[in-house]
C-alpha positions in Angstrom: 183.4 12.4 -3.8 180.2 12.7 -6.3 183.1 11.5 -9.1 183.6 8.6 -7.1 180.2 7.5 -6.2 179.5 7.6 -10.1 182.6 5.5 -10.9 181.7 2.9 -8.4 178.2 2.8 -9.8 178.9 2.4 -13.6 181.7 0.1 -12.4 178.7 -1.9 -10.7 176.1 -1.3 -13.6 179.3 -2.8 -15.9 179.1 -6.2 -13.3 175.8 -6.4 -14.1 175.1 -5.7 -17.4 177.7 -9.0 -18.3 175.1 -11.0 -16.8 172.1 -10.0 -18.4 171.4 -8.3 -22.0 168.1 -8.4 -23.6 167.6 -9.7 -27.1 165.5 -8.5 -30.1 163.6 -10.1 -32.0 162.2 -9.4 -35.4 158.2 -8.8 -35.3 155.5 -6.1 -36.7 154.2 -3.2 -35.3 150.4 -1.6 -36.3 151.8 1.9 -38.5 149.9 4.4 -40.5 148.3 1.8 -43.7 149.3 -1.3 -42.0 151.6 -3.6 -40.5 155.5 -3.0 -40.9 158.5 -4.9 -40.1 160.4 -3.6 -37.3 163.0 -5.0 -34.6 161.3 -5.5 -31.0 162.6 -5.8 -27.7 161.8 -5.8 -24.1 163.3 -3.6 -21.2 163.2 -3.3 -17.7 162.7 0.3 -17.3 160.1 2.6 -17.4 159.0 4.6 -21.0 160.2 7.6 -20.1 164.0 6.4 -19.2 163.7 4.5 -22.8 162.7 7.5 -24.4 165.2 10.0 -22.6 168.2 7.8 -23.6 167.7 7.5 -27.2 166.8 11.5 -27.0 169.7 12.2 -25.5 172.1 9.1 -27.9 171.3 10.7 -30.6 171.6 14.0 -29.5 175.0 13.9 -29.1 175.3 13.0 -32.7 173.8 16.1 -33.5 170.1 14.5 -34.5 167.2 15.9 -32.6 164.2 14.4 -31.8 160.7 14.2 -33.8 157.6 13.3 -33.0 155.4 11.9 -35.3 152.2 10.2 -34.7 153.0 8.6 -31.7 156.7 7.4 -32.7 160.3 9.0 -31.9 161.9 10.0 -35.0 165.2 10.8 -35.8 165.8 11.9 -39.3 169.1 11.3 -41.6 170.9 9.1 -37.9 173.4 6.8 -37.6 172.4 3.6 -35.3 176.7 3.8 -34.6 179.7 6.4 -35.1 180.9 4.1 -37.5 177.4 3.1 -39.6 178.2 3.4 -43.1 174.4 4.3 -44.0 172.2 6.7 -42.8 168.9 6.1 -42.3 165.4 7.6 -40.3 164.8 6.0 -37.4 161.2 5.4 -35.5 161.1 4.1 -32.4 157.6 3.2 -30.3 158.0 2.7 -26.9 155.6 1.8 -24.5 154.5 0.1 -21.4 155.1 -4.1 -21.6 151.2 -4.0 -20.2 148.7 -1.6 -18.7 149.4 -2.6 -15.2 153.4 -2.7 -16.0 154.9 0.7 -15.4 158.3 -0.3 -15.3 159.3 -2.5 -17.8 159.1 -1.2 -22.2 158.9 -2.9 -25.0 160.9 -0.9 -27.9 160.1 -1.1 -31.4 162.1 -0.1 -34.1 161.5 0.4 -37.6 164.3 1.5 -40.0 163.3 3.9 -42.9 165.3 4.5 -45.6 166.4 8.6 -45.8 162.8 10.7 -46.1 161.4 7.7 -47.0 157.2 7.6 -46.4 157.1 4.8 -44.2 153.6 4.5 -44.0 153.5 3.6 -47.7 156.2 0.5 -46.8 154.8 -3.1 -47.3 154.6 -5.6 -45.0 156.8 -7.7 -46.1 159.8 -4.9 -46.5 162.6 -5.3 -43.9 165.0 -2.6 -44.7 168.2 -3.1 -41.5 165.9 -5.1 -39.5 168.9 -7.0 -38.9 170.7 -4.0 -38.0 167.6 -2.5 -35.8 167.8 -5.8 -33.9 171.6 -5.5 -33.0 171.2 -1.2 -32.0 167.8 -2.9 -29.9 170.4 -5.8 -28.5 173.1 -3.3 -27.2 170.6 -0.4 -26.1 170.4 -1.9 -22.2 173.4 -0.8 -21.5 173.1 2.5 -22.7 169.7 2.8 -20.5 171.3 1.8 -17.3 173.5 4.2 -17.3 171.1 6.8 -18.5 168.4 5.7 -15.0 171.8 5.8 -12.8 172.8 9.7 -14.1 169.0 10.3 -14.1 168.7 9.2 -10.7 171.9 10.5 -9.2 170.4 14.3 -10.8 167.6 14.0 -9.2 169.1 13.2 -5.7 171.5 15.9 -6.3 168.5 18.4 -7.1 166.8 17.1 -3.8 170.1 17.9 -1.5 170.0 21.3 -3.3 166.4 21.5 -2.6 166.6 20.2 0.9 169.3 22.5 1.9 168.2 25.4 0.6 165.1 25.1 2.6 167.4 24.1 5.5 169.3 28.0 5.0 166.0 29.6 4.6 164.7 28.3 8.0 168.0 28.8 9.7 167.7 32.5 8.0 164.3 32.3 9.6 165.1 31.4 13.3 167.8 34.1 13.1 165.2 36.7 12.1 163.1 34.9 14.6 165.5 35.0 17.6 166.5 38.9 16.9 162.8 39.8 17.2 162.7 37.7 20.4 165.8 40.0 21.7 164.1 42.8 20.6 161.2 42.2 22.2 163.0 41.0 25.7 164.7 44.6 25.6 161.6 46.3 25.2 159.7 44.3 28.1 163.1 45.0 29.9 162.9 48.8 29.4 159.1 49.1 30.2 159.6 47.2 33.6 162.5 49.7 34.4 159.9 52.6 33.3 158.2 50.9 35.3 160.1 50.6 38.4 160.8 54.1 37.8 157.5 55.9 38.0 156.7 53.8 41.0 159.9 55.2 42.9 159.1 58.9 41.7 155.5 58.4 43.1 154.9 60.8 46.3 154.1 59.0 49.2 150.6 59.4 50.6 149.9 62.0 53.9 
């Protein structure tokens, strides 16, 4: 059932996606010694789903993630399975606007392999092209990243919610064994009870 739901969802997220793709554009961003050339585009999700999706791309390529001065790195990557060159990647992502929680804008500067990018000029555009395309084609990728996200959360809160569902049907079992208990207890005092009245001796 769970397999279906996804299916139906990505099939969905698929519908959608045809009708709406952001595009990068070529900009700078403020890094280290200056400004650098870098790809740039906007996203309608939050940060932290931006962030986990390129975490988690790259990762199954094997590259893990840096951090470094407030950028996500990932050394000696491939933007594609079938990218001739590789190259170190730093991404910025952050909020479109104060106030905006849930929309990014990405940038993405391409660094040549253990290159110091902070030395870079501004006028060096190393794959900008090719940042711009990966930045073009990353929505996708993130939509389907919020859905799985999303979906394992839910399933976390059914797990959560019926665990505490067993513990409180554990508890009213405990619960309605003391009330037993405690009914055959009154029930035996009252026959006590009963008992030392009839033994009493009756008065002259």
């Amino acid at each position: 059932m769970k397999s279906f739901i996804l299916c139906s969802a990505l099939a969905l997220l698929v519908s959608l996606t045809a009708f709406g793709q952001a595009e990068a554009i070529e900009g700078t961003i403020a890094y280290q010694k200056g400004d650098k050339r870098a790809a740039i585009v906007e996203l309608p999700y939050p940060p932290e789903i931006v962030e986990g999706c390129l975490k988690e791309q790259f990762a199954k390529n094997g590259v893990k993630e840096q951090k470094l001065k407030g950028m996500q790195v990932f050394k000696n990557a491939r933007l594609t399975p079938t990218d001739g060159e590789a190259a170190d990647l730093y991404f910025k992502v952050e909020k479109k606007s104060r106030r905006d929680d849930n929309n990014s804008v990405v940038y993405l500067i391409m660094g040549r392999p253990n290159e110091n990018v902070s030395l870079r000029t501004s006028d060096d555009a190393y794959r900008v092209q090719d940042a711009k395309s990966f930045l073009s084609n990353l929505q996708p990728q993130t939509q389907t990243y919020e859905l799985e996200t999303n979906i394992s959360k839910n399933e976390e809160t059914i797990k959560k919610s019926e665990k505490k569902l067993t513990d409180l049907q554990d508890d009213r079992k405990k619960l309605d064994k003391k009330i037993k208990d405690q009914e055959q207890d009154l029930n035996k005092l009252k026959s006590d009870r009963e008992s030392l009245l009839g033994r009493r001796a009756p008065a002259n």
